[in-house]
DOKERO-980052 format. One line per 10 residues: their letters; for each residue x, y, z of N, C-alpha, C. Coordinates in steps of 0.1 Angstrom, whole numbers, plus 5000, padded with zeros to 4 digits. Layout:
# residues N
A = X/Y/Z/X/Y/Z/X/Y/Z ~ ...;
This chain:
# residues 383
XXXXXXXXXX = 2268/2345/2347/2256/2346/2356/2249/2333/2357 ~ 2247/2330/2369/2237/2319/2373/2224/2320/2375 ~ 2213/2313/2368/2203/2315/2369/2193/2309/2378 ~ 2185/2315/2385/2180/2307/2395/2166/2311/2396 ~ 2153/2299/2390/2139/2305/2389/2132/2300/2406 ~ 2123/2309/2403/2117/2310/2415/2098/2307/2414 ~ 2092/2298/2414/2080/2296/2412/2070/2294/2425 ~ 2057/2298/2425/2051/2291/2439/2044/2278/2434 ~ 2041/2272/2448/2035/2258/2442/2029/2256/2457 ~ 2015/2252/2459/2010/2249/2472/2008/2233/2478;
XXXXXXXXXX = 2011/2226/2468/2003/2214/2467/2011/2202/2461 ~ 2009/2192/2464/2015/2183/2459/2005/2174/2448 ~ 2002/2178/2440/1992/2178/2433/1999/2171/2418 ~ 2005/2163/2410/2011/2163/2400/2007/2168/2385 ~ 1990/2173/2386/1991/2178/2375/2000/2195/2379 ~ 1997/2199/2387/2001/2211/2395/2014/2215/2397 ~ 2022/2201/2397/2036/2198/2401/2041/2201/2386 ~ 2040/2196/2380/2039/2194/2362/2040/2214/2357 ~ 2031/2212/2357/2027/2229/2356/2042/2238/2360 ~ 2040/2240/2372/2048/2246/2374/2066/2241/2374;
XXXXXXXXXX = 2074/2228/2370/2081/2225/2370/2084/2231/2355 ~ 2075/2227/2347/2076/2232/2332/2078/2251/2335 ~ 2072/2258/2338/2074/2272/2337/2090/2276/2345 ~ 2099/2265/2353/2111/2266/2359/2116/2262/2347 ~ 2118/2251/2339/2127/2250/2331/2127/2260/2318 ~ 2114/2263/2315/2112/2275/2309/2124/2289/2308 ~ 2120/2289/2326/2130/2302/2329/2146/2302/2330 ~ 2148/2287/2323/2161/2285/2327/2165/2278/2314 ~ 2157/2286/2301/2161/2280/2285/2154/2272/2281 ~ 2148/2264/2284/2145/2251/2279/2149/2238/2282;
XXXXXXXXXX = 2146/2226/2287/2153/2213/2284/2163/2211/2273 ~ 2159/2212/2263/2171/2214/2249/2185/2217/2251 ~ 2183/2227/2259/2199/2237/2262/2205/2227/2273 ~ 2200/2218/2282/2208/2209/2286/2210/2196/2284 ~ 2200/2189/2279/2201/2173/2278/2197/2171/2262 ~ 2197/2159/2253/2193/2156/2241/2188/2144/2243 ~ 2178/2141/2234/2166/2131/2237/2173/2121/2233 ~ 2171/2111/2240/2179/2100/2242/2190/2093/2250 ~ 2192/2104/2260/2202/2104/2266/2201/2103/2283 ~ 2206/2092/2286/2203/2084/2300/2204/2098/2313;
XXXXXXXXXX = 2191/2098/2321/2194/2113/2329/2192/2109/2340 ~ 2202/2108/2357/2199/2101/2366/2193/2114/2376 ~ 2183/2115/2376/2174/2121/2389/2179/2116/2404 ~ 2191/2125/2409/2195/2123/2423/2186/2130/2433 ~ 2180/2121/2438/2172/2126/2450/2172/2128/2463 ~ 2171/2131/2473/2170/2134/2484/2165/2118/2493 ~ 2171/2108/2493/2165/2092/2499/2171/2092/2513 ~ 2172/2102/2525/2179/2098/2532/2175/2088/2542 ~ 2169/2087/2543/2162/2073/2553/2147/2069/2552 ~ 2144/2055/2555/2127/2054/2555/2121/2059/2563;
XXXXXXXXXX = 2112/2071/2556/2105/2080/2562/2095/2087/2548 ~ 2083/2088/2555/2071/2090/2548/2073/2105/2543 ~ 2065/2105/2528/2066/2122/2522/2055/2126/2530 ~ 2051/2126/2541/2045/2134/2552/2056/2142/2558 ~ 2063/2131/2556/2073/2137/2570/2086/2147/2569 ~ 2087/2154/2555/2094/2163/2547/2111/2160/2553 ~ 2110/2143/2551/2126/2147/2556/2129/2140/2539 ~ 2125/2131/2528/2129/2132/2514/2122/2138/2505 ~ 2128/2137/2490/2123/2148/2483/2111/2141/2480 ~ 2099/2148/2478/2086/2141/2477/2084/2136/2467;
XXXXXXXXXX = 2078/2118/2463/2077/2109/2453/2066/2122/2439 ~ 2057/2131/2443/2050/2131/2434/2059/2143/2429 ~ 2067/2151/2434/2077/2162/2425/2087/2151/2418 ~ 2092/2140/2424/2099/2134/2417/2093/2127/2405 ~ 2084/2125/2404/2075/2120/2393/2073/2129/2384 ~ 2069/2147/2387/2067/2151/2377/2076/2152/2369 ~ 2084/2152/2375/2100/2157/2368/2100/2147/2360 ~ 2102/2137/2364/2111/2122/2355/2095/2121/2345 ~ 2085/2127/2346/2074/2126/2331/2080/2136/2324 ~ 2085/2147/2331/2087/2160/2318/2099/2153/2312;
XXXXXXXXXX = 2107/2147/2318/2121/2142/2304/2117/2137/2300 ~ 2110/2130/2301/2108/2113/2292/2100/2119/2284 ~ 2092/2127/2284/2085/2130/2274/2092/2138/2265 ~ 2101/2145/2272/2113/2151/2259/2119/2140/2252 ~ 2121/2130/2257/2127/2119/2252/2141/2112/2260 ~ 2140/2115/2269/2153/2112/2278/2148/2095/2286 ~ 2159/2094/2289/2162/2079/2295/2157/2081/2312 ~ 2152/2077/2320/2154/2087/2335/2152/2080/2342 ~ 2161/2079/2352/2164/2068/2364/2166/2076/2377 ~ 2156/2071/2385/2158/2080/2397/2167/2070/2406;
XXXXXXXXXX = 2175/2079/2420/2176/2072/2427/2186/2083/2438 ~ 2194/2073/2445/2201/2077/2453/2208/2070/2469 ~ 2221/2072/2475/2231/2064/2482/2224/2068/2498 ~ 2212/2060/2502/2208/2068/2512/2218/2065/2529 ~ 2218/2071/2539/2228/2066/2550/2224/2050/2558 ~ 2234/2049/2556/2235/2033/2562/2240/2024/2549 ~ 2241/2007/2548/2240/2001/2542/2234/2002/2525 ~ 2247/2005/2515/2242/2006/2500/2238/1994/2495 ~ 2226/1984/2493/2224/1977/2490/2206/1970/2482 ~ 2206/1966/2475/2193/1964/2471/2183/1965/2480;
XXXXXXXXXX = 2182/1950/2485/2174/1950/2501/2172/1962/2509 ~ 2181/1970/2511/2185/1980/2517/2172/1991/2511 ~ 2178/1995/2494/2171/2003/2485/2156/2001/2486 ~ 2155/1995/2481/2139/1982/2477/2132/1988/2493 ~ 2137/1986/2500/2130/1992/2518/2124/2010/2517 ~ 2136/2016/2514/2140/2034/2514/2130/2038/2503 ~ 2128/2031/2489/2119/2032/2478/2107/2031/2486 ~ 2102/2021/2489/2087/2016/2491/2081/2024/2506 ~ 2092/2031/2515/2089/2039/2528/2088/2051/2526 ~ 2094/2052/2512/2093/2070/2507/2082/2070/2497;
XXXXXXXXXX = 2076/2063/2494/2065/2063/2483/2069/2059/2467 ~ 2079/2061/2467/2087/2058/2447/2081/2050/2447 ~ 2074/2040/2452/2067/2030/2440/2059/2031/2430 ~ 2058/2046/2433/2048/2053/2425/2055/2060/2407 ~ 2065/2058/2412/2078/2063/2399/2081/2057/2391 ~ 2088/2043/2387/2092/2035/2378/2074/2034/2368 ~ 2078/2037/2355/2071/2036/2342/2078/2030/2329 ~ 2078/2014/2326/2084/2012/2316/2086/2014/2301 ~ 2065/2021/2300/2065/2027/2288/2071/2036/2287 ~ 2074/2043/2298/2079/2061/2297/2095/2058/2298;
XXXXXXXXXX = 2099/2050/2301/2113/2042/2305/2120/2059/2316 ~ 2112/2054/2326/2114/2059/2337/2116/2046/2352 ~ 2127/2043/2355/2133/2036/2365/2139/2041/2375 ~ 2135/2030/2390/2146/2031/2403/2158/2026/2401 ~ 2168/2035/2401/2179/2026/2404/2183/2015/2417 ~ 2191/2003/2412/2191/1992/2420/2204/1988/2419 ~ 2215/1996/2415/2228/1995/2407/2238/1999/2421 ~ 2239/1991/2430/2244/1992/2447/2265/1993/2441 ~ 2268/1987/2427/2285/1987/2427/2286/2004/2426 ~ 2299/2004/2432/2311/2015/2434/2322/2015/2425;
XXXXXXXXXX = 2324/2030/2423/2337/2028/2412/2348/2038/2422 ~ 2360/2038/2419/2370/2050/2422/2372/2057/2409 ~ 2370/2071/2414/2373/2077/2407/2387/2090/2416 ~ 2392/2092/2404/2408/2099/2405/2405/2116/2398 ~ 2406/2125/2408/2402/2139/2402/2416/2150/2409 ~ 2424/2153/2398/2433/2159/2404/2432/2180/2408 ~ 2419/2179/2400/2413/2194/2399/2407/2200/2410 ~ 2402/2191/2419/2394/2196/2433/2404/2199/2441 ~ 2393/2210/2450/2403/2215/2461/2410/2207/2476 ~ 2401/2191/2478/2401/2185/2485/2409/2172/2483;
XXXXXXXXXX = 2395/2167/2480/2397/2153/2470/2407/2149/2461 ~ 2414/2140/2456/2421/2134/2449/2414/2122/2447 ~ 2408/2116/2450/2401/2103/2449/2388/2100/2458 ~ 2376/2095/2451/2367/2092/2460/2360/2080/2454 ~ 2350/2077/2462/2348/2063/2455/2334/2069/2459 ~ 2325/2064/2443/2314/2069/2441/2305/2061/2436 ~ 2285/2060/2434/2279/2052/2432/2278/2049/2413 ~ 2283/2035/2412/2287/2035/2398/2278/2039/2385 ~ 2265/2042/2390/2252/2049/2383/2256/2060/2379 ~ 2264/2069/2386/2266/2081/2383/2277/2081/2371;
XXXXXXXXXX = 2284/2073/2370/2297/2072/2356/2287/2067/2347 ~ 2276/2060/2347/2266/2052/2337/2257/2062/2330 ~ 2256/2072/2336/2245/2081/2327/2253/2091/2322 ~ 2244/2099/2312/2249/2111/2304/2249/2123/2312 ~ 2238/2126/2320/2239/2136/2328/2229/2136/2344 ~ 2234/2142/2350/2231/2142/2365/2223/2154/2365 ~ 2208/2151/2373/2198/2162/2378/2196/2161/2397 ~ 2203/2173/2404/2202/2171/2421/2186/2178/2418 ~ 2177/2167/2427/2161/2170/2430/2164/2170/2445 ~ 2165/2178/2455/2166/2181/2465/2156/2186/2472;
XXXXXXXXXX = 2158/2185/2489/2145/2191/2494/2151/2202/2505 ~ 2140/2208/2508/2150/2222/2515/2148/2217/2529 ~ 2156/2215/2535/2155/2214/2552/2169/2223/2560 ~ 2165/2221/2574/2172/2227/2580/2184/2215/2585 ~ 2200/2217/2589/2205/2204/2591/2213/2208/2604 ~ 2215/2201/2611/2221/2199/2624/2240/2204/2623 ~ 2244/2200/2618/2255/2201/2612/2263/2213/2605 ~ 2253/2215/2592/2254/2226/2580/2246/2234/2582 ~ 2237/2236/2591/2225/2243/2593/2215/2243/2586 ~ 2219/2241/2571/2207/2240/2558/2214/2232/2550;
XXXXXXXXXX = 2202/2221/2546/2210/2211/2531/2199/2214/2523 ~ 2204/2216/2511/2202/2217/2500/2205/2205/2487 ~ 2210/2221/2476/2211/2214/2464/2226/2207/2463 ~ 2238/2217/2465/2256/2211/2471/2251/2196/2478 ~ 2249/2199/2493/2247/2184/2501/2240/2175/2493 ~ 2231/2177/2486/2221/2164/2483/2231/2158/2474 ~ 2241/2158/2467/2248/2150/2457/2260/2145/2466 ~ 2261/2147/2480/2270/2139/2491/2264/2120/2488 ~ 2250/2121/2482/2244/2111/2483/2251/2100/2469 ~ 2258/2104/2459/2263/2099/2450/2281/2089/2460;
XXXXXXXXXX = 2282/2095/2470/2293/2089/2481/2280/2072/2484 ~ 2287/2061/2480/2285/2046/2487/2279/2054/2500 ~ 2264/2048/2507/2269/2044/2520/2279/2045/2534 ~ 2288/2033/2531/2292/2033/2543/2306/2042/2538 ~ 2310/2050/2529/2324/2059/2529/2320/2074/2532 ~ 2305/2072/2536/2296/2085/2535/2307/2088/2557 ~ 2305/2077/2565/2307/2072/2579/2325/2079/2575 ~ 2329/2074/2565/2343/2071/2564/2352/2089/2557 ~ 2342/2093/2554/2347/2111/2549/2343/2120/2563 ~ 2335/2114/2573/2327/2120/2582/2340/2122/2594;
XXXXXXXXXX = 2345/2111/2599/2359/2105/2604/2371/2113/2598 ~ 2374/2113/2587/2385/2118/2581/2384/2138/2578 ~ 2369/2136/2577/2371/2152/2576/2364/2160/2588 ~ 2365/2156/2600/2355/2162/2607/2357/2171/2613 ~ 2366/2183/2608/2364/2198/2609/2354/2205/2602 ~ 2346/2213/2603/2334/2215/2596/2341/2226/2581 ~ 2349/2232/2581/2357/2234/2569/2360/2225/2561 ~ 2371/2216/2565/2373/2202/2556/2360/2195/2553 ~ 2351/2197/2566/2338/2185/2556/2329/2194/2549 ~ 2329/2203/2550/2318/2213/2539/2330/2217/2525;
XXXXXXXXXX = 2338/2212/2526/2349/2213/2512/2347/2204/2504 ~ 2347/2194/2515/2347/2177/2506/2333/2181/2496 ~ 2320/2184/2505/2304/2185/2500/2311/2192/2485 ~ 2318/2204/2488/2321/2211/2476/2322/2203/2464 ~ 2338/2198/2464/2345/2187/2459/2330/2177/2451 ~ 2325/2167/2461/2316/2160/2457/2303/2163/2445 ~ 2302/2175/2449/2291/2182/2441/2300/2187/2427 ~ 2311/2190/2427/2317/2196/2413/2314/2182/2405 ~ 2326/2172/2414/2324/2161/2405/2314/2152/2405 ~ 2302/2152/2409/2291/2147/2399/2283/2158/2387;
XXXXXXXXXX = 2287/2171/2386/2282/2179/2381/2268/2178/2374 ~ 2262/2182/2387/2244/2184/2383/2243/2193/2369 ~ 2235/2193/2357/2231/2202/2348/2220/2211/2352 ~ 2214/2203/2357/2200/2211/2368/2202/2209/2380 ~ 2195/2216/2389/2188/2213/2401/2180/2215/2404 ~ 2171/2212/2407/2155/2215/2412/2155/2212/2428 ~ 2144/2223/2435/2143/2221/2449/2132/2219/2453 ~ 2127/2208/2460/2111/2204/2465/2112/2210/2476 ~ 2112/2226/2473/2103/2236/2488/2086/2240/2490 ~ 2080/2228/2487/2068/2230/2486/2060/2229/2500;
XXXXXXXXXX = 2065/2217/2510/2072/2217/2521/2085/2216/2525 ~ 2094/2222/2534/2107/2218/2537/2104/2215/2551 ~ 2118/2211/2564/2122/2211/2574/2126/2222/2581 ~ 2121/2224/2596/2126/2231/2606/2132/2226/2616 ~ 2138/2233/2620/2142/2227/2635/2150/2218/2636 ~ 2150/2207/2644/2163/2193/2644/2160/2187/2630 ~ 2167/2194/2618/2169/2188/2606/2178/2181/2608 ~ 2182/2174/2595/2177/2168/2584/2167/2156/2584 ~ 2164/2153/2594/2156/2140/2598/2144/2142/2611 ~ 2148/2148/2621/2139/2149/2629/2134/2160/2630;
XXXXXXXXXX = 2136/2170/2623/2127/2182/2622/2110/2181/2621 ~ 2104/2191/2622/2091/2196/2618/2089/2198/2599 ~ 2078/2192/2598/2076/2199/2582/2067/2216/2589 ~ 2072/2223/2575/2072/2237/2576/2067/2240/2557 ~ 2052/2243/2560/2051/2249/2542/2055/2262/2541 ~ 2063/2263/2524/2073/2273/2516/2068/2274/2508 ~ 2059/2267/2502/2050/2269/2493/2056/2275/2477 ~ 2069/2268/2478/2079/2270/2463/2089/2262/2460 ~ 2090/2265/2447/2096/2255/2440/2110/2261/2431 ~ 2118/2260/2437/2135/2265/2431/2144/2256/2416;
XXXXXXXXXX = 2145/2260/2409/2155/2257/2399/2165/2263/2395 ~ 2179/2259/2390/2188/2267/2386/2200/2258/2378 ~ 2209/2264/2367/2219/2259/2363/2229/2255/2373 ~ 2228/2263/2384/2240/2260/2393/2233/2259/2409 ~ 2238/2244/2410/2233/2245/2424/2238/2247/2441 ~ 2252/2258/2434/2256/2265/2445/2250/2276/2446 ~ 2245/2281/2434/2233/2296/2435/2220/2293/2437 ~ 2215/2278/2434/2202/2278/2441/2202/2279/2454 ~ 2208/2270/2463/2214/2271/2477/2211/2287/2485 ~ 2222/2294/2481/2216/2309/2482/2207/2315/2485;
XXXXXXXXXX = 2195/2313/2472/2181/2318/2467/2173/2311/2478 ~ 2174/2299/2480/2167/2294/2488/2173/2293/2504 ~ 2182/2293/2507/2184/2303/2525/2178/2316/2524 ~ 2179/2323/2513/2173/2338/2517/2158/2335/2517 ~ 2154/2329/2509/2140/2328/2509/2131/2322/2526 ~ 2140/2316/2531/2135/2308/2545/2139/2315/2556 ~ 2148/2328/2554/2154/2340/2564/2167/2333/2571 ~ 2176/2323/2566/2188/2318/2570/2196/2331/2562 ~ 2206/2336/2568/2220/2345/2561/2227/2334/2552 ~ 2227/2328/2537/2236/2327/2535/2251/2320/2540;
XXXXXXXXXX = 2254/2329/2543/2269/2334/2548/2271/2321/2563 ~ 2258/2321/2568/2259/2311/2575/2260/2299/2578 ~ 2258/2294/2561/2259/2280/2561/2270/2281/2554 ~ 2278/2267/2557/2293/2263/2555/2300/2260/2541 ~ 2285/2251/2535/2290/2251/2520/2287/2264/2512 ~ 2282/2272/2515/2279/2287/2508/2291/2294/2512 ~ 2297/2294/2528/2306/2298/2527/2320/2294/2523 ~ 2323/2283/2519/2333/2274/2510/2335/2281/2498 ~ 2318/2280/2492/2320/2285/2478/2324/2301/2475 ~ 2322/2308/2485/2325/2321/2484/2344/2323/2481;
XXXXXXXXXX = 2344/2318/2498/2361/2315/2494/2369/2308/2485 ~ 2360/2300/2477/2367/2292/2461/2365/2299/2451 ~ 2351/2309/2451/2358/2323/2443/2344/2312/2429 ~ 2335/2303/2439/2323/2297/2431/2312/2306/2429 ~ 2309/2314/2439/2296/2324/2442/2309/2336/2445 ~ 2301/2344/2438/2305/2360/2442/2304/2366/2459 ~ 2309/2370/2465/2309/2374/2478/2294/2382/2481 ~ 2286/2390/2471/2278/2402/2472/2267/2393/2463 ~ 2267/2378/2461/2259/2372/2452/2255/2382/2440 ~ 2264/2390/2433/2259/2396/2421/2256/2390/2410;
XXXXXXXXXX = 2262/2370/2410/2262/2368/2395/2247/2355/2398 ~ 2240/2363/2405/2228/2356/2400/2217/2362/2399 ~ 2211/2359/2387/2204/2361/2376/2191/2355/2385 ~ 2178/2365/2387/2166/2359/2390/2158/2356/2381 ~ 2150/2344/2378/2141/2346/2373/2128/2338/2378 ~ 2117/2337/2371/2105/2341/2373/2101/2347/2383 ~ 2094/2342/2393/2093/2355/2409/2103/2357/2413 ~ 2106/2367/2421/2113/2375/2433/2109/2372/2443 ~ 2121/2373/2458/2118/2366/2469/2112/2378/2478 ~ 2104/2389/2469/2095/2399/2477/2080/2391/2475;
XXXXXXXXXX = 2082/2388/2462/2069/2375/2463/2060/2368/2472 ~ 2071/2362/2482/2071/2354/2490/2069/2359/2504 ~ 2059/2356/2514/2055/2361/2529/2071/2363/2534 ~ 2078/2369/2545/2090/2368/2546/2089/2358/2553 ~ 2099/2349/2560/2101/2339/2568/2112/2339/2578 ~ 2112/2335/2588/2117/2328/2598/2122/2315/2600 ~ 2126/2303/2590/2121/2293/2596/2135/2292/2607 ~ 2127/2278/2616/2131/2276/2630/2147/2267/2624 ~ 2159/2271/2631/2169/2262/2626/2173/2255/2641 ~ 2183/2246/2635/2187/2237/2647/2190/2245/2655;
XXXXXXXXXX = 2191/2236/2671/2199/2243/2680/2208/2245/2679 ~ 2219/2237/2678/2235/2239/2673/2236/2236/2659 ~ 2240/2244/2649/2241/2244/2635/2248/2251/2626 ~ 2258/2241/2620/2270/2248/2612/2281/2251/2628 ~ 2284/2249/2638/2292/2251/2643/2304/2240/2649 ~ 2315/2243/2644/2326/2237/2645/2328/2235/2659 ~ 2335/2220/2657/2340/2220/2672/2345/2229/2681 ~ 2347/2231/2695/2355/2240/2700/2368/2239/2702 ~ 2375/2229/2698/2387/2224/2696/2395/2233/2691 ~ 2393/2237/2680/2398/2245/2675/2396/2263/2679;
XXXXXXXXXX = 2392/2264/2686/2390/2278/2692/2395/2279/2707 ~ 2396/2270/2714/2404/2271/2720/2416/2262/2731 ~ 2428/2272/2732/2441/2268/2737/2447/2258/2736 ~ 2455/2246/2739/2456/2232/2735/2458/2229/2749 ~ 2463/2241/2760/2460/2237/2773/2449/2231/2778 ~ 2440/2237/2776/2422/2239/2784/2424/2219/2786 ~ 2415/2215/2793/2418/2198/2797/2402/2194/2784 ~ 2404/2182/2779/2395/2172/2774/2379/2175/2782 ~ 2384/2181/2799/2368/2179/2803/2363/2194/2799 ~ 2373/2203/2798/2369/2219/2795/2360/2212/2780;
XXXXXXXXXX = 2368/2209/2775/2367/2207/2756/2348/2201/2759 ~ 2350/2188/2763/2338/2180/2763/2322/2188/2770 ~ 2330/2196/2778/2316/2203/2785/2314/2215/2774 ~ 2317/2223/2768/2316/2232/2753/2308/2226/2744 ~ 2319/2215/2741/2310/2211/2725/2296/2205/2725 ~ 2292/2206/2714/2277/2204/2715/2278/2185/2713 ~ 2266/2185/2716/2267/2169/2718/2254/2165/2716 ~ 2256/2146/2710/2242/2140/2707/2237/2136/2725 ~ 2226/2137/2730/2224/2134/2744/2214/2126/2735 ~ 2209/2114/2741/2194/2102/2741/2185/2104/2745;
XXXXXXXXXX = 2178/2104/2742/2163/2107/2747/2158/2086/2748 ~ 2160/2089/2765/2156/2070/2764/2142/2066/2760 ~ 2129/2077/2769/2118/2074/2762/2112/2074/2748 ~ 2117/2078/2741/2118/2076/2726/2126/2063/2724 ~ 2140/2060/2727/2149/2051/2716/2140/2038/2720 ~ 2144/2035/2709/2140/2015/2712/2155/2006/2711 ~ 2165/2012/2713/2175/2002/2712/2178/1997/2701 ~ 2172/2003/2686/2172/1995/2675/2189/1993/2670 ~ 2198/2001/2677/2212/2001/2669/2213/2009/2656 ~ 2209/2014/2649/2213/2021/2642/2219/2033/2645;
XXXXXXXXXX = 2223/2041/2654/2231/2050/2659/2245/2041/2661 ~ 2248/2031/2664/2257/2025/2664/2262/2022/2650 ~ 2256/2018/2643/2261/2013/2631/2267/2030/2622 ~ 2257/2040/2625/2260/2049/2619/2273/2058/2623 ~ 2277/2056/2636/2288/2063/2642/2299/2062/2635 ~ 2305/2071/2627/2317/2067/2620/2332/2063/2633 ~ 2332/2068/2647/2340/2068/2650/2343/2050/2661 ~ 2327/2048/2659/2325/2041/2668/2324/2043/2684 ~ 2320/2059/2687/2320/2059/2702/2306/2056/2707 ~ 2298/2049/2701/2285/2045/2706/2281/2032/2708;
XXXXXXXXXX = 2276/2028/2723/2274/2014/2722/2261/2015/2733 ~ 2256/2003/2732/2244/2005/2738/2244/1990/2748 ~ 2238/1999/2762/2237/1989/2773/2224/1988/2779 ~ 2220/1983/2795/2208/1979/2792/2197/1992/2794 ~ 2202/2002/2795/2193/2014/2794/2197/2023/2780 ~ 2203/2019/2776/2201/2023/2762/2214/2030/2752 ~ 2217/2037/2746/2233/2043/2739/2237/2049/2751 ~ 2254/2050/2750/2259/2060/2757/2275/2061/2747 ~ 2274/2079/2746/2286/2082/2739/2299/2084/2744 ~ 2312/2080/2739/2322/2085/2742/2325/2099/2736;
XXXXXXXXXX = 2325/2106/2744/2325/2120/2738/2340/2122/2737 ~ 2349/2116/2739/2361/2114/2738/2365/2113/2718 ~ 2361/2104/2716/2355/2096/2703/2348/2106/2694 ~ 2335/2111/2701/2329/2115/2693/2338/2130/2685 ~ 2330/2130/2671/2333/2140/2663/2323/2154/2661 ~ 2313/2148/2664/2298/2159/2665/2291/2159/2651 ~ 2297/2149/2639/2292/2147/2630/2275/2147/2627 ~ 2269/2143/2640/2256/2141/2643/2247/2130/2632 ~ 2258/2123/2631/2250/2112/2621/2237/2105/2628 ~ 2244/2101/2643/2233/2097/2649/2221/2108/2651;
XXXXXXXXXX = 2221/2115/2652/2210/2121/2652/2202/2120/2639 ~ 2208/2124/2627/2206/2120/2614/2199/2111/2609 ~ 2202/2101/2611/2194/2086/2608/2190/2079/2618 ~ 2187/2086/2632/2176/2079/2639/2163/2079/2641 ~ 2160/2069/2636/2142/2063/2634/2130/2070/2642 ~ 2135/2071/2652/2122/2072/2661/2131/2094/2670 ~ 2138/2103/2660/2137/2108/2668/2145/2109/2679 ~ 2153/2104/2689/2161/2102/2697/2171/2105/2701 ~ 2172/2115/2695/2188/2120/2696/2187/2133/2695 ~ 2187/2139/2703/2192/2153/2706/2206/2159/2705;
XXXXXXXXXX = 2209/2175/2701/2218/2181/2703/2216/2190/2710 ~ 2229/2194/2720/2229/2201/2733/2242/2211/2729 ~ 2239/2215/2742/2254/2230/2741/2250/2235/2757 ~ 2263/2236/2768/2259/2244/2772/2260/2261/2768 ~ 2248/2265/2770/2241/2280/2763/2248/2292/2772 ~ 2248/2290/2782/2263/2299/2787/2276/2300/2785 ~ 2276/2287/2788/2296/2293/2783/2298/2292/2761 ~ 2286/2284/2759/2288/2297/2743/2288/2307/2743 ~ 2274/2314/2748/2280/2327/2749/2289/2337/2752 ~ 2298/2327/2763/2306/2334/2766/2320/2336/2754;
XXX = 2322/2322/2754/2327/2329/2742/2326/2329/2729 ~ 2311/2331/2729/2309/2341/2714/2310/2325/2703 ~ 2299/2318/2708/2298/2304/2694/2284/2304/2691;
């Protein structure tokens, strides 16, 4: 059985944060039963781009804080960090740190630190269901044990990222562009997330739903307060606990449905274990999900006859929003496929090229990137 506590929390308050982080690990044994004092603990967070903890697109600096005080004061080593999209590099980090607020984190009495440790190692795993090899951020082979501190949003792609996705971030950078390309059936890439998340094997995971994301997640969404705070041994069962808690089906997002069919989560979620509140606790919810989300290309659904323009007018697609972009390029840089280039009114995609990865929408700054579908002929047939 997987355990998965459920606490409320209104505020980002750190004595408050503290408080109730302690009554989650509580419900879930103790610190003891996972780590031993002294032992180096990397706090993987949610860093995906510079953007303010207003803006509930990373995990918020003062939950990350309380956390990395509760180990240290158990006695643990604790180094926060994480491989955010684009460029893995100090310069790079040192930016993503100081736009998300962590400057507020690093304590040398407490020996609580950012990581700034940008080398990659390969590693060789013959046990996953995907992978055979990935090359991963070399922090993660350096510590004793791995904690995913995730935040709950809604995502363009997966529909909902979580606690699974957030350890996609232990992937370098730019091989994040380079799994996106190689696996970009939404089965193959919600297997790899699988894959990725066994092998960094979180001991905890905690989820900053104190605010989460609606709508064009993971980046350009709305913040939306949830007013709770999720932990669990396994953070394919937290994942779960927290789609049901926001009124997503489970079943609907890709890496929950992965793990069903790997035989990780029970089909009927029977092997998890609630504790502290129940999600009757909780107002029920609606939150708003992307427009197109969790759905696979149409490529695969239909004929091999139908022409490239049948295909291209189906699939959902990144469209620009010009009055928003500034031309800054980073949808170009982020395109794993390379079908984006920008002229003197602004990107234009090769939808030829494109994969629907929606990276660009993902990591653009200002907002600018829309996903479309036309809304009739999905329904016609039934996407």
């Amino acid at each position: 059985m997987a355990k998965v506590s459920l606490q409320k929390c209104d505020e980002y308050n750190i004595n408050t944060v503290k408080k109730v982080l302690v009554k989650s690990i509580e419900d879930l044994g103790g610190l003891e039963k996972y780590i031993s004092p002294g032992e180096k603990v990397l706090l993987k967070a949610n860093l995906l781009m510079k953007k303010t903890p207003e803006e509930a697109t990373t995990t918020h600096p003062i939950f990350v804080k309380a956390l990395a005080e509760i180990l240290s004061e158990f006695g643990a080593v604790v180094i926060v960090g994480d491989s955010p999209g684009g460029p893995f590099n100090e310069k790079a980090l040192r930016g993503i740190y100081k736009s998300c607020g962590y400057d507020i984190i690093p304590d040398k009495e407490k020996n609580i630190s950012l990581n700034y440790n940008t080398n990659q190692v390969t590693i060789h795993r013959d046990d996953l269901f995907l992978l055979r090899r990935m090359e991963v951020i070399e922090i993660l082979e350096e510590v004793d044990k791995v904690i995913s501190v995730s935040k709950l949003k809604t995502h363009g792609m997966t529909v909902y990222t979580g606690a699974v996705k957030n350890m996609f971030g232990t992937i370098p950078g730019i091989f994040k562009a380079e799994y996106h390309l190689k696996m970009s059936k939404i089965e193959d890439f919600t297997n790899m997330l699988v894959d990725v998340c066994q092998n960094a094997k979180p001991i905890l995971s905690f989820m900053d739903a104190i605010v989460g994301m609606e709508g064009a997640g993971p980046s350009a969404g709305e913040p939306i307060k949830i007013g709770a705070v999720l932990a669990s041994d396994s953070p394919y069962h937290l994942d779960v606990v927290a789609t049901k808690l926001v009124g997503i089906n489970p079943i609907e997002v890709p890496t929950i449905e992965r793990c069903i069919e790997r035989s990780i989560i029970e089909k009927n979620y029977s092997d998890i274990e609630m504790k502290g509140l129940c999600l009757t606790d909780f107002p029920k919810m609606s939150i708003r999900k992307p427009r197109v989300g969790g759905v696979a290309r149409i490529d695969d659904k239909l004929p091999p006859f139908l022409s490239k323009f049948i295909i291209n007018l189906v699939n959902a697609k990144p469209i620009f929003d010009y009055d928003k972009c500034v031309k800054c390029g980073d949808c170009v840089r982020a395109c794993p496929t390379n079908a984006i280039v920008i002229d003197d009114k602004g990107p234009k995609v090769d939808y030829d090229k494109c994969i629907r990865c929606f990276c660009c929408q993902e990591l653009c700054p200002h907002k600018a990137v829309e996903i479309h579908r036309n809304p009739i002929l999905a329904r016609l047939l039934k996407l």
